[in-house]
C-alpha positions as CSV (number, residue, x, y, z in Angstrom):
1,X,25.3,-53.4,-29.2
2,X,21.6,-52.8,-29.6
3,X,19.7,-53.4,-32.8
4,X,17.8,-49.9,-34.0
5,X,14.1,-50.6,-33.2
6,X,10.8,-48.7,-32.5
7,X,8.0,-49.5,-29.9
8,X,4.5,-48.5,-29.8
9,X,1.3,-49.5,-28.1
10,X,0.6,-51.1,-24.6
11,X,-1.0,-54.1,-23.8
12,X,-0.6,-57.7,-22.0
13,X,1.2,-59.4,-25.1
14,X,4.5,-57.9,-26.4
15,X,4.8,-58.7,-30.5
16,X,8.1,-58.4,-31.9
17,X,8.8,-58.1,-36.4
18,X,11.5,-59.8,-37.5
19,X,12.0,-58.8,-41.3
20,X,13.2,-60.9,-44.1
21,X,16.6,-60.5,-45.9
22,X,15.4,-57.6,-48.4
23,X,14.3,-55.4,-46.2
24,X,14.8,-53.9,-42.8
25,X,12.2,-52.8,-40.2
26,X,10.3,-50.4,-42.9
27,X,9.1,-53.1,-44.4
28,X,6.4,-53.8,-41.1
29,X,5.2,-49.9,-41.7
30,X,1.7,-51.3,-43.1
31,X,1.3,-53.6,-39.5
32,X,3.4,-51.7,-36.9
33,X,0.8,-49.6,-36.2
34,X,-2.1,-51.3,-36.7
35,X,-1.2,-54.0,-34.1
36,X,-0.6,-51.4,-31.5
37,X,-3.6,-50.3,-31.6
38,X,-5.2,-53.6,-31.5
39,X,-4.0,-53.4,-28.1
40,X,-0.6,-54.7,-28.4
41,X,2.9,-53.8,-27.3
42,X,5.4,-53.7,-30.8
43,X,8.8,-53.9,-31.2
44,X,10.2,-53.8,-34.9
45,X,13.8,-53.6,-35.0
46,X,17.0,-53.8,-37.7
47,X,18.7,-57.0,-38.0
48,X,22.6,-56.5,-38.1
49,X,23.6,-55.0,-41.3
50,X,20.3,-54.1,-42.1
51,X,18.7,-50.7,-41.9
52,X,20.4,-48.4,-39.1
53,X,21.8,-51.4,-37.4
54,X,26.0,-51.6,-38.3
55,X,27.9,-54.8,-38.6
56,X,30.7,-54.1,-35.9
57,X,31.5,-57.6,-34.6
58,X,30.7,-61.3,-35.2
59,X,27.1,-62.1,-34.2
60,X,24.0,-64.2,-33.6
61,X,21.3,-62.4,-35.1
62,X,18.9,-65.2,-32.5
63,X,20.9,-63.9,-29.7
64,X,21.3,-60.2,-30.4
65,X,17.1,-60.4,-30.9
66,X,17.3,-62.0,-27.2
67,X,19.2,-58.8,-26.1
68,X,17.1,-56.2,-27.5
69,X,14.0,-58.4,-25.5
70,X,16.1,-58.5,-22.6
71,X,16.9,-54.4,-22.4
72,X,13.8,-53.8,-23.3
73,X,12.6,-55.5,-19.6
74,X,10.6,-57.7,-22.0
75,X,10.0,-61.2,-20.4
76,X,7.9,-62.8,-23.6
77,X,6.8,-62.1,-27.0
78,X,4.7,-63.3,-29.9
79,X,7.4,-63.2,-32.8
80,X,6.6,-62.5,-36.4
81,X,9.2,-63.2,-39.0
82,X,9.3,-62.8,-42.7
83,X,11.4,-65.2,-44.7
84,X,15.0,-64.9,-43.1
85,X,13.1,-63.2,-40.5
86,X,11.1,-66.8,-39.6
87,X,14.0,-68.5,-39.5
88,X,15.6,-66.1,-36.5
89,X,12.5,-66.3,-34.9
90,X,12.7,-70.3,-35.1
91,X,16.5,-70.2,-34.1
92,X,15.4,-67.4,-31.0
93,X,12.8,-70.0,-29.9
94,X,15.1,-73.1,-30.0
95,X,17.8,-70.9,-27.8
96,X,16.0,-69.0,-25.8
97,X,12.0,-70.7,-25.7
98,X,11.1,-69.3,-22.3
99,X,11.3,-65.5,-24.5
100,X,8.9,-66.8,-26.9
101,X,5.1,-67.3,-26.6
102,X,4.1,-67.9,-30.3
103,X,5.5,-67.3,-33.6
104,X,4.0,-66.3,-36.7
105,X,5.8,-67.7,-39.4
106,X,5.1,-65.6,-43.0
107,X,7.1,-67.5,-45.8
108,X,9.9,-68.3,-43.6
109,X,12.9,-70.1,-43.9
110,X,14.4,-72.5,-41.5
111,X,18.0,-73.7,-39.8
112,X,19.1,-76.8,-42.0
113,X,16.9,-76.4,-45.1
114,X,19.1,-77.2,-48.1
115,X,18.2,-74.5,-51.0
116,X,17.0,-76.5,-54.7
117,X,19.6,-76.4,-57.8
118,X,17.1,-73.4,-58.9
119,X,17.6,-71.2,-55.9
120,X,21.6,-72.0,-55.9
121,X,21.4,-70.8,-59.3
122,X,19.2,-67.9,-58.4
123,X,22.2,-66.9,-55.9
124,X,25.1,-67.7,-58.6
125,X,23.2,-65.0,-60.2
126,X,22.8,-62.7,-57.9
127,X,26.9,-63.2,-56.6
128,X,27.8,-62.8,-60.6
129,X,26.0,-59.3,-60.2
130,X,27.6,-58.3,-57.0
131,X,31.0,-59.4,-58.0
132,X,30.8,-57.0,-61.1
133,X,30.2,-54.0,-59.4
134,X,26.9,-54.0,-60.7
135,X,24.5,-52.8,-57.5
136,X,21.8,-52.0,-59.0
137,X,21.0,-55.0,-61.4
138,X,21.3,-57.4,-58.2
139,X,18.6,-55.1,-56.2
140,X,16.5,-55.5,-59.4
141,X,16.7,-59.3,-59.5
142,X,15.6,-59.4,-55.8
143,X,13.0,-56.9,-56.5
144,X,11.5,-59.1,-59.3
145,X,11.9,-62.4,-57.4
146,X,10.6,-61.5,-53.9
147,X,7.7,-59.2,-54.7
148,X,4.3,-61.0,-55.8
149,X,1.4,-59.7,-58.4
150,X,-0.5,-58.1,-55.8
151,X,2.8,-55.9,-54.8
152,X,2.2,-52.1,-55.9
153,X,5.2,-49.4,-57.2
154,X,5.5,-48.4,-53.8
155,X,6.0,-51.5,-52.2
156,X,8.5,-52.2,-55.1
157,X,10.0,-48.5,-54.6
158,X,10.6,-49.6,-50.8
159,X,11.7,-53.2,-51.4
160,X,14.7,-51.5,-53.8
161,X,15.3,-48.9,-51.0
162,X,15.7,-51.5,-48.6
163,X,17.5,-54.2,-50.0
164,X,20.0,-51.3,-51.8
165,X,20.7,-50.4,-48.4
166,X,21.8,-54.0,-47.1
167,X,24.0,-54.3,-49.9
168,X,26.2,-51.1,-49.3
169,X,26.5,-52.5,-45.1
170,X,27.2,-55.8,-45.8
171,X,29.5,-55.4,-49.0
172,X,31.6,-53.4,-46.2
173,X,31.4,-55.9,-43.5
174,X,34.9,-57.9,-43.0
175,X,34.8,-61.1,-43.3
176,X,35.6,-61.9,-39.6
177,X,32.6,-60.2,-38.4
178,X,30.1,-62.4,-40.4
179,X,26.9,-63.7,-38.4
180,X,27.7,-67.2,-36.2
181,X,26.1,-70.3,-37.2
182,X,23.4,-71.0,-33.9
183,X,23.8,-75.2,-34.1
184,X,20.1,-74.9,-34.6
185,X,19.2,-77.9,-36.7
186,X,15.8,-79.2,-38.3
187,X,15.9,-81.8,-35.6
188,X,16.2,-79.2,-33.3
189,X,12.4,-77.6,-33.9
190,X,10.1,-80.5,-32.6
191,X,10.9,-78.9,-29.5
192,X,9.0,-76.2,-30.1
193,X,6.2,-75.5,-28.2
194,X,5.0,-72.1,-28.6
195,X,2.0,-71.9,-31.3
196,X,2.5,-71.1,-34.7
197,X,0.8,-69.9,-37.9
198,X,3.0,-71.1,-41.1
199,X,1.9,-68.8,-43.6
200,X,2.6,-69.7,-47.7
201,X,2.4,-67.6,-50.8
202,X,0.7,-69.6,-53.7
203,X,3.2,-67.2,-55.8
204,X,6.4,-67.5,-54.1
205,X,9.5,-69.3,-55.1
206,X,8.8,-73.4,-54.3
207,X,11.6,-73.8,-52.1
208,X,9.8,-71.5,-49.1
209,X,6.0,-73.5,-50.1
210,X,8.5,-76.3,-49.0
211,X,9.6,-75.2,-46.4
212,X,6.1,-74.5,-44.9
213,X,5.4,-77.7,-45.7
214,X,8.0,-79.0,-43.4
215,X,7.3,-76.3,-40.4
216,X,3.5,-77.6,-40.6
217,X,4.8,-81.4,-40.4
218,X,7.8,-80.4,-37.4
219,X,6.4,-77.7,-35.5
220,X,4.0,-79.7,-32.7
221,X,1.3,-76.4,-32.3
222,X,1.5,-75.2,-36.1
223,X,-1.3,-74.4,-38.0
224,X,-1.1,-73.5,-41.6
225,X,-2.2,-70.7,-43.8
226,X,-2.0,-70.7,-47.2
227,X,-2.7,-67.1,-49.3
228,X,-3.7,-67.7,-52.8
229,X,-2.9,-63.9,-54.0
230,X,0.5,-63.2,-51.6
231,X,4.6,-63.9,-53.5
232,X,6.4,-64.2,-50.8
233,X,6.1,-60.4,-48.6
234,X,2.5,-60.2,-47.7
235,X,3.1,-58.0,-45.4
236,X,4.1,-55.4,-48.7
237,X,2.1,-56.8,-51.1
238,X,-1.4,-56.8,-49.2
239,X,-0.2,-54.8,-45.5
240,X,-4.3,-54.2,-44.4
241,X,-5.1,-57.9,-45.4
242,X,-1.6,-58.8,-43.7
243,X,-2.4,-56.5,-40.5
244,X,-5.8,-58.5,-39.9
245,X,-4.4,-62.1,-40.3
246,X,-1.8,-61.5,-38.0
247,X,-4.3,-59.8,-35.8
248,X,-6.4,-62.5,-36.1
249,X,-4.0,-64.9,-34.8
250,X,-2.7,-63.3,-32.1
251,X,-6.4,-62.7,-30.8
252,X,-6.3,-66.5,-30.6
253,X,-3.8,-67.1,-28.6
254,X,-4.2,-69.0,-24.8
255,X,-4.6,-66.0,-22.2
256,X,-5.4,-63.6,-24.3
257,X,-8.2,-61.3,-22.9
């Protein structure tokens, strides 16, 4: 199956969004465009269970990123992922480096990273919620946990949207077609050469600073950027500022004209 995506924009580097577990592909709508026309070639696309994408068999979100490249007659890309986003794009460039040229890492996660008693609690929570029927209080408590100060009513509005949306697919989803654990491990990312901006939100949850922390001390071409005003979705709370950092960086990169 193919994930649901849009393209736009030409250019000599391909940049592929990879969106965090609360949103789908809408949630790049404040940098999709704006790196095209920085001269860029942009794929966004829907994660399985996400967005327009369906759950219809057991999968490797890594690998079925690696197919959309590969129908797409794309060779390489820079890859940008939010939050569960970061950690496909880490898992895609473990499995499949020669597909990956840099990564741009915005409040990721990462394969192996054992969650704090806080966030397991935070989950407990959320799972309590789900398991009474009650939708709309666990969108709400993701809403309120994801979404720094800087994050308008709009952003909110789409982050509910979203993340309403990936409950009703995945709630759905039999158990049998549930995503494949990769083997990537933490060990596993010292092999990864591509460059790489670790972006951190001063106001995000600790366990993600941490994990920055971590991808600036394994990642061996990593350079960090912390964000005094951003939670943990920049790319919703501030999209302009967002747009020009990650422009920035990819303006950077070796070869680039």
């Amino acid at each position: 199956m193919t994930l649901s995506h849009d393209l736009a924009g030409q250019g000599p580097t391909t940049v592929v969004l990879l969106h965090s577990g609360v949103c789908d592909r809408r949630m790049w709508d404040g940098q999709f465009s704006a790196l095209a026309e920085a001269g860029h070639r942009v794929v966004r696309c829907d994660l399985r269970g996400f967005g327009e994408t369906p759950v219809d068999a057991a999968h490797t979100h890594a690998d079925d990123v690696r197919d959309l490249l590969d129908h797409l007659g794309i060779d390489r890309a820079a890859v940008v992922g939010s939050s569960f986003g970061g950690q496909i794009a880490l898992e895609l460039a473990v499995r499949h480096p020669g597909h990956v040229s840099a990564l741009a890492l915005l409040c990721s996660g990462m394969p192996g990273f054992a969650p704090s008693e806080e966030l397991r609690a935070w989950g407990g929570r959320e799972d309590a919620l789900l398991e009474a029927g009650d939708l709309e209080g666990a969108v709400e408590l993701n809403v309120d946990t994801w979404l720094g100060p800087e994050a308008d009513e709009a952003a909110r509005a789409l982050v509910r949207e979203m993340q309403r949306r990936a409950f009703e697919v995945q709630l759905a989803v039999p158990d049998e077609f549930s995503p494949v654990r990769t083997g990537v491990t933490v060990d596993d990312l010292a092999g990864v050469e591509a460059p790489a901006l670790v972006v951190a939100g001063a106001h995000d949850v600790p366990d993600f600073r941490a994990v920055a922390d971590e991808l600036t001390r394994l990642l061996p071409a990593a350079r960090r950027l912390d964000l005094d005003w951003a939670g943990h979705l920049p790319a919703l709370e501030r999209p302009a500022e967002t747009a020009r950092l990650l422009t920035a960086f990819l303006a950077e990169l070796p070869g680039r004209p």
